[in-house]
Residue frames relative to the residue before (quaternion, step in Angstrom):
aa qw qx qy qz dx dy dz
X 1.0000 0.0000 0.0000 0.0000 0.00 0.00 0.00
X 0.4070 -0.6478 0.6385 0.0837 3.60 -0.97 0.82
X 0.2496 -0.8234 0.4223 -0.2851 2.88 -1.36 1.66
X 0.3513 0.8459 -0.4010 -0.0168 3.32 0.75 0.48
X 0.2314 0.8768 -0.3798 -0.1829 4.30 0.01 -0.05
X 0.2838 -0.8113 0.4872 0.1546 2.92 -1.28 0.53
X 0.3291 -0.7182 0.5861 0.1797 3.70 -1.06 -0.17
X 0.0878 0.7481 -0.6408 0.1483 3.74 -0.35 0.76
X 0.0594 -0.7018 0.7008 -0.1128 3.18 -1.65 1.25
X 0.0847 -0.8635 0.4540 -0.2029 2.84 0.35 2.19
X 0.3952 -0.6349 0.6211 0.2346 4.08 -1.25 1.04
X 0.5037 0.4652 -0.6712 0.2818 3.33 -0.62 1.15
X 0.5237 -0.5124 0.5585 0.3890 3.52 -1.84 -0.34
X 0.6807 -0.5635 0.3583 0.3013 3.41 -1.45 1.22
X 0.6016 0.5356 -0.3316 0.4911 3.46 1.34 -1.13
X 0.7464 0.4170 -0.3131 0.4136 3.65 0.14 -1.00
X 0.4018 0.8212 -0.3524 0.2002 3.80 1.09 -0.33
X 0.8022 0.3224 -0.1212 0.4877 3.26 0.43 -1.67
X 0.7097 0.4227 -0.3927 0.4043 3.20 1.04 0.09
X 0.4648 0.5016 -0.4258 0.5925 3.68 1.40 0.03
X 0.7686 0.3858 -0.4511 0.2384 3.47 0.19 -0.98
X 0.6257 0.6211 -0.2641 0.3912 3.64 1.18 -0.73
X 0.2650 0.6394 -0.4333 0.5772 3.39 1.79 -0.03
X 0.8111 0.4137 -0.2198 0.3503 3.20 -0.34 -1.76
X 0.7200 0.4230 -0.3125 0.4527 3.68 0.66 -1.31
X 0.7881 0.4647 -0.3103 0.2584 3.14 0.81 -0.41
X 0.3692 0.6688 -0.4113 0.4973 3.46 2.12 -0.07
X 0.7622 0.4974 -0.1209 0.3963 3.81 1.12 -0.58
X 0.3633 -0.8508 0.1882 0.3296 2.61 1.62 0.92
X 0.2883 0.6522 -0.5650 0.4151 3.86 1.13 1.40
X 0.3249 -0.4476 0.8129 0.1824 3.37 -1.74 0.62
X 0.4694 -0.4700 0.7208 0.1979 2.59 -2.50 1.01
X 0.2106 0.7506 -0.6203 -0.0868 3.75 -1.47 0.65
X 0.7927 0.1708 -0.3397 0.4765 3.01 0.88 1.21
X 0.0066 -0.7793 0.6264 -0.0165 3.81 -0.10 0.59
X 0.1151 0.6466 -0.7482 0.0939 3.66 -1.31 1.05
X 0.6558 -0.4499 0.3772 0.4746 3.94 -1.11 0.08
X 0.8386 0.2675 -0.0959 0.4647 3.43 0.68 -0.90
X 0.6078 0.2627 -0.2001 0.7221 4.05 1.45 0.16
X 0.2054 0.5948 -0.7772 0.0044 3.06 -1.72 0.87
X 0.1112 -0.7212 0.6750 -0.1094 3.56 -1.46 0.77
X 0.0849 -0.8181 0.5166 -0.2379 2.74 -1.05 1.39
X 0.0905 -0.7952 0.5940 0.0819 4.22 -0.55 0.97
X 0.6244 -0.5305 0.5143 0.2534 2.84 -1.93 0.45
X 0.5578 -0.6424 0.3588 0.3840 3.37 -0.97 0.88
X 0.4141 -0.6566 0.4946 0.3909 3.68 -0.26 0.39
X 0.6222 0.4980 -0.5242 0.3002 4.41 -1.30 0.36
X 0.6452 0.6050 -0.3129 0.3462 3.68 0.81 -0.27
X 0.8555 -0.0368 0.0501 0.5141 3.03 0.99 -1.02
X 0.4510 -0.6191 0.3316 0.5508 3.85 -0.19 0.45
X 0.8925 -0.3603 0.1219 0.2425 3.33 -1.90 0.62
X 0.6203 0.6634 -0.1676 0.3834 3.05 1.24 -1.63
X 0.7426 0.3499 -0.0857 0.5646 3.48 0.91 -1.42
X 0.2382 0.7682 -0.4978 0.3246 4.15 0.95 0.92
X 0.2316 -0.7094 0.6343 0.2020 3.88 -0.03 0.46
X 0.0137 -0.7388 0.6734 -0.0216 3.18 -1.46 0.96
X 0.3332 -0.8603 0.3851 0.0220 3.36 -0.84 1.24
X 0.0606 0.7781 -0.6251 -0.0142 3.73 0.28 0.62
X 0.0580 -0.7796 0.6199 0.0669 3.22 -1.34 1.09
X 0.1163 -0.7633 0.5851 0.2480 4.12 -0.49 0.53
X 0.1936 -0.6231 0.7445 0.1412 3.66 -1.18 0.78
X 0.3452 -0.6567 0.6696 -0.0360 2.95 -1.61 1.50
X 0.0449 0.7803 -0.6234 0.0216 3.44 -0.61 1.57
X 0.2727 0.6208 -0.5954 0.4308 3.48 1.40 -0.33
X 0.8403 0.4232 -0.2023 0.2720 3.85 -0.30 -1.46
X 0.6616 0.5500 -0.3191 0.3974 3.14 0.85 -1.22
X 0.4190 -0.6084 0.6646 -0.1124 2.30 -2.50 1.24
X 0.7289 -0.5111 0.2572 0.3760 3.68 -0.66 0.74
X 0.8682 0.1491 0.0369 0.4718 2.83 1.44 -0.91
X 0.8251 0.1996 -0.2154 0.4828 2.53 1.55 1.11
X 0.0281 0.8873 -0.4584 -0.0417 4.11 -0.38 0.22
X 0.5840 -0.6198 0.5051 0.1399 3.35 -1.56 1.02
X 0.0961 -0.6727 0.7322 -0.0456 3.61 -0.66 1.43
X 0.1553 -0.6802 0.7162 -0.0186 3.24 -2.36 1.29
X 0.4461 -0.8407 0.2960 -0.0810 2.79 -0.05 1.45
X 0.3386 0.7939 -0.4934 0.1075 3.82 0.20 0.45
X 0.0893 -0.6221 0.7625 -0.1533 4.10 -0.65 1.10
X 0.1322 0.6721 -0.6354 0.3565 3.10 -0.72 1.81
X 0.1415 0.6941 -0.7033 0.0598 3.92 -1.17 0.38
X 0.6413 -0.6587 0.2602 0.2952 3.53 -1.60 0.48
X 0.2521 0.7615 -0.4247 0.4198 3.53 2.08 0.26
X 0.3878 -0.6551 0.6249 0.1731 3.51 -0.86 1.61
X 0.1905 -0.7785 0.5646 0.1973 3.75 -0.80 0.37
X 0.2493 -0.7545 0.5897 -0.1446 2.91 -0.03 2.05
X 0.7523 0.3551 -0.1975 0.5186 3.55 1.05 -1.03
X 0.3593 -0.6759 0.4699 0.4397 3.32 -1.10 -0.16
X 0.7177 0.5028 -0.1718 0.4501 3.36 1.77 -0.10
X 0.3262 0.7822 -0.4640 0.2578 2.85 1.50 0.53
X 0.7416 -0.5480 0.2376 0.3054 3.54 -1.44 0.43
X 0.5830 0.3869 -0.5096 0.5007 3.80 0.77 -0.03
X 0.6966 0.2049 -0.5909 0.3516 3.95 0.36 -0.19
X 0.6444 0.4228 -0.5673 0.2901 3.76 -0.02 -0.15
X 0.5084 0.4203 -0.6308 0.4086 3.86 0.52 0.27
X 0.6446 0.6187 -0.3278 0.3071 3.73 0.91 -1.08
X 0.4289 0.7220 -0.2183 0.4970 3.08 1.79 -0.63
X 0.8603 0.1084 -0.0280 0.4974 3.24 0.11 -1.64
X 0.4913 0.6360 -0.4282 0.4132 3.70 1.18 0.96
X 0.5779 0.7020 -0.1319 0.3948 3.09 1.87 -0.80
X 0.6749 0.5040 -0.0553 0.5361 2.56 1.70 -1.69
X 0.6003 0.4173 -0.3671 0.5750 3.67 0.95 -0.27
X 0.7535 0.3735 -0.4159 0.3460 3.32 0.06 -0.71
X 0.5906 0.5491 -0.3536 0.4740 3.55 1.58 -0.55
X 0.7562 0.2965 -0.2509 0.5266 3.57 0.69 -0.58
X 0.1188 -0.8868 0.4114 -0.1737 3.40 1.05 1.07
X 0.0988 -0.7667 0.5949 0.2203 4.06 -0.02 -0.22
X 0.7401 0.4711 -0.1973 0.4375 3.66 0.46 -1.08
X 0.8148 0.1341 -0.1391 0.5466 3.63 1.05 0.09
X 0.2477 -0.7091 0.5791 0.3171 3.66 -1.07 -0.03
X 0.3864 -0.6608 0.5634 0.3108 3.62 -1.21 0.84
X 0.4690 -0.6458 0.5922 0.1109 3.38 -1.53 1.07
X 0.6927 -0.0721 0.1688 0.6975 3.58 0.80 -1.52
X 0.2903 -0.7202 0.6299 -0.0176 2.93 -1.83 0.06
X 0.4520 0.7701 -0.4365 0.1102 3.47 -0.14 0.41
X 0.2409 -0.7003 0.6715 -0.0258 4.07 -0.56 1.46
X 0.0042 -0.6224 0.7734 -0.1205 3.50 -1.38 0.58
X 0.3272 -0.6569 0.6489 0.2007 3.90 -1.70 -0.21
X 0.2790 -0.8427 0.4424 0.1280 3.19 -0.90 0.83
């Protein structure tokens, strides 16, 4: 299984979040299927690629931390594709999830930090 997480410490208000972030997941061609204040998740549209290799997105929102004017996203983009490659297709969605959420409009990134698991 493929693994990708990040960590993001993003300038916006908690309230305005879930609606910016679903912007973003959704420029990436992911449905939302699960939204709570503190968990969102999210799949790739199924026709591109075969089933196995779908990106799934689990995001944790950190309210313990947050700040009026700001909040801490954990990041995981993961699917059941062994990563034999280094280019295989959950990291280039991880790739181009990163990048939206970095080139965000609705918020300004604070920190940033992606690793493999």
């Amino acid at each position: 299984m493929a693994r990708y997480p990040a960590l993001f410490s993003l300038g916006i208000k908690i309230g305005e979040l879930h609606a910016s972030l679903q912007k973003v997941l959704e420029s990436c061609n992911l449905n939302m299927i699960y939204d709570t204040p503190e968990y969102v998740m999210a799949r790739e549209i199924p026709g591109k690629v075969p089933f196995p290799k779908l990106v799934t997105v689990e995001v944790l929102i950190d309210r313990t931390t947050a700040t009026p004017d700001s909040v801490q996203l954990k990041l995981v983009v993961k699917n059941e594709e062994l990563p034999l490659q280094s280019g295989n297709h959950c990291a280039q969605m991880f790739e181009v999830i990163n990048a939206a959420i970095n080139a965000g409009k609705d918020w300004t990134v604070l920190e940033s930090f992606t690793g493999e698991q």
